[in-house]
C-alpha positions as CSV (number, residue, x, y, z in Angstrom):
1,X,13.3,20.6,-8.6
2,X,15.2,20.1,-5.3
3,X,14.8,22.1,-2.0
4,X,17.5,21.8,1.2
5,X,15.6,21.8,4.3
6,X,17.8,24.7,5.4
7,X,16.2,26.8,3.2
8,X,12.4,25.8,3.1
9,X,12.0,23.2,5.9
10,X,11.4,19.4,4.3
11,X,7.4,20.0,5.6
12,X,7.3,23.3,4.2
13,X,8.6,22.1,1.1
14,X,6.2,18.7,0.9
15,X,3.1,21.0,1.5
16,X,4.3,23.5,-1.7
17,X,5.1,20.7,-3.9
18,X,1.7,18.8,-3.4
19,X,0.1,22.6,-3.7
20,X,1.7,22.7,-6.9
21,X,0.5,19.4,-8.4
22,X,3.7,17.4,-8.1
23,X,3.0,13.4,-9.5
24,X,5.5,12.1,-7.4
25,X,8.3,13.1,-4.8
26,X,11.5,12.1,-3.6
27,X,13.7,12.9,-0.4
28,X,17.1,12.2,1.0
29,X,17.5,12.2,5.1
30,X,20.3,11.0,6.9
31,X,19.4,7.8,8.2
32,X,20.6,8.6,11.7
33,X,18.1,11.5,11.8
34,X,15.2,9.2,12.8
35,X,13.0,12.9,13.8
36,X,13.0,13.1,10.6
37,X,12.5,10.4,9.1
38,X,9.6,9.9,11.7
39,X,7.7,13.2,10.6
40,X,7.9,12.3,7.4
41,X,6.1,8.8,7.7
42,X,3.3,10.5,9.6
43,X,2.9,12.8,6.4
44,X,2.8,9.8,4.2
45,X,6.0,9.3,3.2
46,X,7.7,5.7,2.6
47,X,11.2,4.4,3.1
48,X,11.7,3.2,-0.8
49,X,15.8,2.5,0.0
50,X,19.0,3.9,1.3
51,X,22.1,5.0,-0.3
52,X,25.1,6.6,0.5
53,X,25.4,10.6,0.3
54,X,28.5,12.7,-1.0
55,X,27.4,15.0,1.9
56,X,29.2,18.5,2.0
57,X,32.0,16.9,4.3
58,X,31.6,13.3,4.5
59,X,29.5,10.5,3.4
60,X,26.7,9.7,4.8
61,X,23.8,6.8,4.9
62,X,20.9,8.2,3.4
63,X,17.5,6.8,3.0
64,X,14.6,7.8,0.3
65,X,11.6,8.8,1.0
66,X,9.1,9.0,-1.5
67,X,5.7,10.3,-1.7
68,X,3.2,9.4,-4.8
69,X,0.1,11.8,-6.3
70,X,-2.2,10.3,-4.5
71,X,-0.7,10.7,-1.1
72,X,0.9,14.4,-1.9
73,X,-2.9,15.5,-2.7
74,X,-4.2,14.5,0.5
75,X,-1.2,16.5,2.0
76,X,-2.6,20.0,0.9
């Protein structure tokens, strides 16, 4: 399943994918958005490694951030 935070918001998204009973999760942000990245790792999230994105326009540094079960369920 993939959501773009234009669409649902990356928290909105977390919280409806931990609702639903999701084992695991996975997210792409733009490294340079350290916001992000930093609202993220107050809901749990952990930097698991970066990569470089196709992006729409240009390539970008990305890192992952990845949730497991255990943290999703205490995110609901």
């Amino acid at each position: 399943m993939m959501f773009r935070a234009a669409e649902h918001g990356g928290a909105a998204a977390i919280a409806a994918l931990a609702a639903a009973g999701m084992p695991r999760l996975g997210l792409a942000v733009v490294a340079q958005d350290v916001g992000a990245r930093a609202t993220f790792a107050r809901m749990g999230g952990v930097e698991a490694g970066g990569l470089i994105g196709a992006g729409l326009l240009w390539k970008s540094d990305t890192i992952l951030m990845v949730w497991d079960g255990a943290v999703l369920g205490k995110a609901r």
